[in-house]
C-alpha positions as a Markdown table, in Angstrom:
| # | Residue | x | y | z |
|---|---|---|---|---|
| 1 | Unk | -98.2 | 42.4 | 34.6 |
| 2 | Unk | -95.1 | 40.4 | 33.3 |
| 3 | Unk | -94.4 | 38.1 | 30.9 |
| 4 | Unk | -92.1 | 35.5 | 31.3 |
| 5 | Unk | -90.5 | 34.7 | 27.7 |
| 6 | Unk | -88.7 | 30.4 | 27.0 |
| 7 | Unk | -85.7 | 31.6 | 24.6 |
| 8 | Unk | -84.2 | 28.1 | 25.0 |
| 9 | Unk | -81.1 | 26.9 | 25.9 |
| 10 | Unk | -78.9 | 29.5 | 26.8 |
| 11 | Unk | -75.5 | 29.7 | 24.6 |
| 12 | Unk | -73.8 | 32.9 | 25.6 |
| 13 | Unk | -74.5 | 34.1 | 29.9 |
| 14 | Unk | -72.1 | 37.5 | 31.0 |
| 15 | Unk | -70.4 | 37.7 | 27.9 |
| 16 | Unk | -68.7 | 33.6 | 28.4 |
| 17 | Unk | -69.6 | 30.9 | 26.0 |
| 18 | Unk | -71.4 | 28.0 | 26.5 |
| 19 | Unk | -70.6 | 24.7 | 24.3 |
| 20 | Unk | -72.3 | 21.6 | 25.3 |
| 21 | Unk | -71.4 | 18.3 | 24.1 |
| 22 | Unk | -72.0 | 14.7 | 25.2 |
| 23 | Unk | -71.2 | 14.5 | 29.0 |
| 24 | Unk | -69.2 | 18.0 | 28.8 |
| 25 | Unk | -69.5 | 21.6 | 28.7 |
| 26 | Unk | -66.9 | 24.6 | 28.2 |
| 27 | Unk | -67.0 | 28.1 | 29.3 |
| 28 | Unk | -65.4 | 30.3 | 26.7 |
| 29 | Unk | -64.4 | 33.8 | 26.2 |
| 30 | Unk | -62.3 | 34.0 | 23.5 |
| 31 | Unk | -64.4 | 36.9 | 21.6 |
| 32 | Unk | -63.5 | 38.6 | 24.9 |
| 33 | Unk | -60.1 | 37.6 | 24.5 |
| 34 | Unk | -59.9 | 39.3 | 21.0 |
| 35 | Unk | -61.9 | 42.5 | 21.9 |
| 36 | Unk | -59.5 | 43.2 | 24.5 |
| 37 | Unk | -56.0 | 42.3 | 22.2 |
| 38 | Unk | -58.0 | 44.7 | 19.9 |
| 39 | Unk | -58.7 | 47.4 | 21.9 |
| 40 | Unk | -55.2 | 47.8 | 23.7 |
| 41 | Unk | -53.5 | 47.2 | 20.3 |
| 42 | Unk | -51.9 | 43.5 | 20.9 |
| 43 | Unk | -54.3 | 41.8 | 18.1 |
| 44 | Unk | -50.7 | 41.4 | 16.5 |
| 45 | Unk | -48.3 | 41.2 | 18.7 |
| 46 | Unk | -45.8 | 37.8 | 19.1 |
| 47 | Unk | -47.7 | 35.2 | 21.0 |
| 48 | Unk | -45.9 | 34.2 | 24.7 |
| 49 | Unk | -45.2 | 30.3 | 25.8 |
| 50 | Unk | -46.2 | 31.9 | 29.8 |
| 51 | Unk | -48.3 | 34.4 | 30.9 |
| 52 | Unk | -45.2 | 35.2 | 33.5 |
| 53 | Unk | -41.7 | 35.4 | 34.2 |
| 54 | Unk | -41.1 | 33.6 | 37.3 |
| 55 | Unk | -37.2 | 35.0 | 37.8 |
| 56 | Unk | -39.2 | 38.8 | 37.2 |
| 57 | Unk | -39.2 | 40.5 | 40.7 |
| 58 | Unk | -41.1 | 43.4 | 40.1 |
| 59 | Unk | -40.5 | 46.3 | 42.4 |
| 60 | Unk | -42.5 | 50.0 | 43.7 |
| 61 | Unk | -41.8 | 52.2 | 40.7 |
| 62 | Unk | -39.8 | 55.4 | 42.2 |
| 63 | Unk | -40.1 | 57.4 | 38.7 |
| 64 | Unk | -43.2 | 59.1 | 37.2 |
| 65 | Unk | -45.8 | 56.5 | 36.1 |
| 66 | Unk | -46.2 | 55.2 | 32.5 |
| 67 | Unk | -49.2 | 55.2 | 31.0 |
| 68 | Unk | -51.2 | 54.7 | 34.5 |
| 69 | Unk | -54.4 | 54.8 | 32.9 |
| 70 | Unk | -54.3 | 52.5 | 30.2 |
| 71 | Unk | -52.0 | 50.2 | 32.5 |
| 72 | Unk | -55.7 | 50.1 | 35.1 |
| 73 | Unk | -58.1 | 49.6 | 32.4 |
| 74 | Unk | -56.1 | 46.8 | 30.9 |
| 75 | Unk | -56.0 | 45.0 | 34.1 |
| 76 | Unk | -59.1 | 45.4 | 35.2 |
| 77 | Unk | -59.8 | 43.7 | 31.8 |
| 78 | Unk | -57.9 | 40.8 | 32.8 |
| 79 | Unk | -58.8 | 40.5 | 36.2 |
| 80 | Unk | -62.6 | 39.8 | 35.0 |
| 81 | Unk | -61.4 | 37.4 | 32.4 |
| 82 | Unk | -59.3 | 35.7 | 35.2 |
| 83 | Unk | -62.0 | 35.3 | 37.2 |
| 84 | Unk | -64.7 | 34.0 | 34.9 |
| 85 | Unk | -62.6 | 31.6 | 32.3 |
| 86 | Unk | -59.0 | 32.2 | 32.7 |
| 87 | Unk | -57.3 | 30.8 | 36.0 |
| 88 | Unk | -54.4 | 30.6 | 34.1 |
| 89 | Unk | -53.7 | 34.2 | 34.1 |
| 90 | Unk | -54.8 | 34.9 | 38.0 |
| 91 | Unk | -51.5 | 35.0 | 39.3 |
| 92 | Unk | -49.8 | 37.0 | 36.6 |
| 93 | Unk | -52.7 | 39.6 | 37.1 |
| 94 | Unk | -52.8 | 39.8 | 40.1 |
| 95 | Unk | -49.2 | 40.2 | 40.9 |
| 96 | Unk | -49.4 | 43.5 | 38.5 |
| 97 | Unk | -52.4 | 44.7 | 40.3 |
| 98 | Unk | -50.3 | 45.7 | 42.7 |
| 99 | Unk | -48.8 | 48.3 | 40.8 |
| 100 | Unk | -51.8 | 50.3 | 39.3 |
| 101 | Unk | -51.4 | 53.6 | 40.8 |
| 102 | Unk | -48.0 | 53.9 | 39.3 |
| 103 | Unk | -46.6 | 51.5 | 36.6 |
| 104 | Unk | -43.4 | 51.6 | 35.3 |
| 105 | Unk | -41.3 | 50.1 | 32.2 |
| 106 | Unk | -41.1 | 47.1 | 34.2 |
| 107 | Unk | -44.5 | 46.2 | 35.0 |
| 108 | Unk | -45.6 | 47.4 | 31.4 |
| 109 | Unk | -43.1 | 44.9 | 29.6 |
| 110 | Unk | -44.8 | 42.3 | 32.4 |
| 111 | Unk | -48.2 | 43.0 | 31.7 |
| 112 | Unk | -47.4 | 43.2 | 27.6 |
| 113 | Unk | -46.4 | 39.3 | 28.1 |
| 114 | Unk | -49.8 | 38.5 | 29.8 |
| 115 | Unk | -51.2 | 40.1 | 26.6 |
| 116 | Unk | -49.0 | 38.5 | 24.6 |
| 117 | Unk | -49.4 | 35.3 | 25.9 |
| 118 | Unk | -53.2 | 35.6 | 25.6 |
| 119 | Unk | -52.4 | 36.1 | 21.9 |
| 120 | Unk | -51.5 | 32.5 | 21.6 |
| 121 | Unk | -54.3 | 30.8 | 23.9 |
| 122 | Unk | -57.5 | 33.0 | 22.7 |
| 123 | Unk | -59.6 | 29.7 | 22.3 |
| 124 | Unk | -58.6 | 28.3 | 26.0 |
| 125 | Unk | -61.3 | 28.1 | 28.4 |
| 126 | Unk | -62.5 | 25.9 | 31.3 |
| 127 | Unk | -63.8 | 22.1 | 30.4 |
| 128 | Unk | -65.9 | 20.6 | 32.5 |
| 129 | Unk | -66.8 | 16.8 | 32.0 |
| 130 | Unk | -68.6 | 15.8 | 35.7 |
| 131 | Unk | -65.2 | 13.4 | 36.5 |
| 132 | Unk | -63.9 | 13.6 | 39.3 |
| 133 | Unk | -67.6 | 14.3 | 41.1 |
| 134 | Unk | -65.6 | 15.3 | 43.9 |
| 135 | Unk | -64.3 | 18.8 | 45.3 |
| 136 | Unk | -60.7 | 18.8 | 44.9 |
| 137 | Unk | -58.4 | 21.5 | 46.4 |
| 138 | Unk | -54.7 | 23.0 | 46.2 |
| 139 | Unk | -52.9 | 25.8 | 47.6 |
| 140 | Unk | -49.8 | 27.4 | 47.2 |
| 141 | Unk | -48.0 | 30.0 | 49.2 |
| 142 | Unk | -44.6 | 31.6 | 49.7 |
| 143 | Unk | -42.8 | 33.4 | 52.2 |
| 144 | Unk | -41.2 | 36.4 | 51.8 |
| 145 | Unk | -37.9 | 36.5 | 50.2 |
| 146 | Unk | -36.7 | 39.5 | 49.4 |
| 147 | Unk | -36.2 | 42.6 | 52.0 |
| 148 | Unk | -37.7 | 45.0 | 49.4 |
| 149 | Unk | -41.3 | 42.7 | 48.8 |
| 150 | Unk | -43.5 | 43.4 | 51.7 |
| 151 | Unk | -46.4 | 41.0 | 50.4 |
| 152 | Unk | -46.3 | 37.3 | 50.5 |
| 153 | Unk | -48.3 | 35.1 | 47.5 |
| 154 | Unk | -50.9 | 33.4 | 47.9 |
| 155 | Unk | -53.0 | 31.0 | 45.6 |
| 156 | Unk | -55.6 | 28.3 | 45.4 |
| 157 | Unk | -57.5 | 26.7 | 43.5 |
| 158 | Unk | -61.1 | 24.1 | 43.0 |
| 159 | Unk | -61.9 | 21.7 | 40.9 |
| 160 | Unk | -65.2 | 20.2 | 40.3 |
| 161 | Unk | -66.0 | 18.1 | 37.4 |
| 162 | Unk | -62.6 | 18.6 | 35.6 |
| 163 | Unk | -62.7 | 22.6 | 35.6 |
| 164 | Unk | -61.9 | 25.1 | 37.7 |
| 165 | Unk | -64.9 | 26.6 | 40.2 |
| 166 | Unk | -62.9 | 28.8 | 42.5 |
C-alpha cells in the first residue's frame, strides 16, 4: 500500500533552484556554487572576469602529478554544475577534463580561474522566459592547430525559451 503525499509547488529539484515569476522561471545553484568554493578553499579567493584563458594552451604534464586527487573531485564538481545551470563554464571544464589522471601547475592555475571566476558569478543561473518558442541552435568547432594537441573542440549549444536546454 502507498501513499501518494501533494507537498506543493516544487522550489528546490537535484539540488538547483527554482524561482518562478510572472512569465519566467530560473534555475539556480548558487548554494552549490558556495559549497563547492567552500569545500576546495576558494570561498575567498579574487574573483575572475573569464572562466578561461583563450591564449592558454594546456599541454600532457610529463612531471609527477599535483594534487591528482583533489584536481578529479573538483572537476567532477564542476562538470555537474556545468551541466545542470552553468553552460558558461562547459568549455573551461571540459578542456581540463582532459587532464585528470595527471594535472600539473599548469592545469591547476587553469582550473583555480574557473574557481575563481565562479567566485564572482555565484548568483548566475539559466532564465527562461518562453521567448523565442522556438528551438534555436549553434555550434562551434576548431581544427587542430598545434602538432602537440591531438584533440579538436567541439561545442554546441540550445536554446529554448531564452535558456539554455542542451
Amino acid at each position: 500500500n502507498f501513499d501518494m503525499k501533494d507537498l506543493g509547488i516544487a522550489d528546490v529539484i537535484l539540488n538547483i533552484k527554482l524561482i518562478r515569476g510572472e512569465n519566467r522561471i530560473t534555475l539556480l545553484q548558487s548554494h552549490y556554487v558556495e559549497k563547492i568554493l567552500n569545500r576546495f578553499g576558494y570561498i575567498d579567493s579574487k574573483p575572475s572576469p573569464t572562466p578561461y584563458d583563450p591564449s592558454l594552451l594546456l599541454r600532457k604534464n610529463k612531471r609527477i602529478a599535483r594534487n591528482q586527487l583533489e584536481y578529479s573531485q573538483i572537476i567532477g564538481s564542476l562538470m555537474y554544475l556545468a551541466s545542470a545551470t552553468r553552460p558558461d563554464i562547459s568549455f573551461a571544464v571540459s578542456k581540463l577534463n582532459r587532464f585528470t589522471s595527471n594535472p600539473g601547475d599548469d592545469h591547476w592555475r587553469a582550473l583555480e580561474r574557473v574557481m575563481r571566476y565562479l567566485k564572482g558569478t555565484v548568483e548566475l543561473g539559466l532564465h527562461y522566459t518562453g521567448y523565442p518558442e522556438v528551438l534555436e541552435g549553434y555550434s562551434d568547432s576548431n581544427w587542430i592547430s598545434d602538432v602537440n594537441e591531438i584533440k579538436a573542440t567541439s561545442g554546441y549549444i540550445f536554446t529554448l525559451g531564452g535558456g539554455a536546454v542542451s
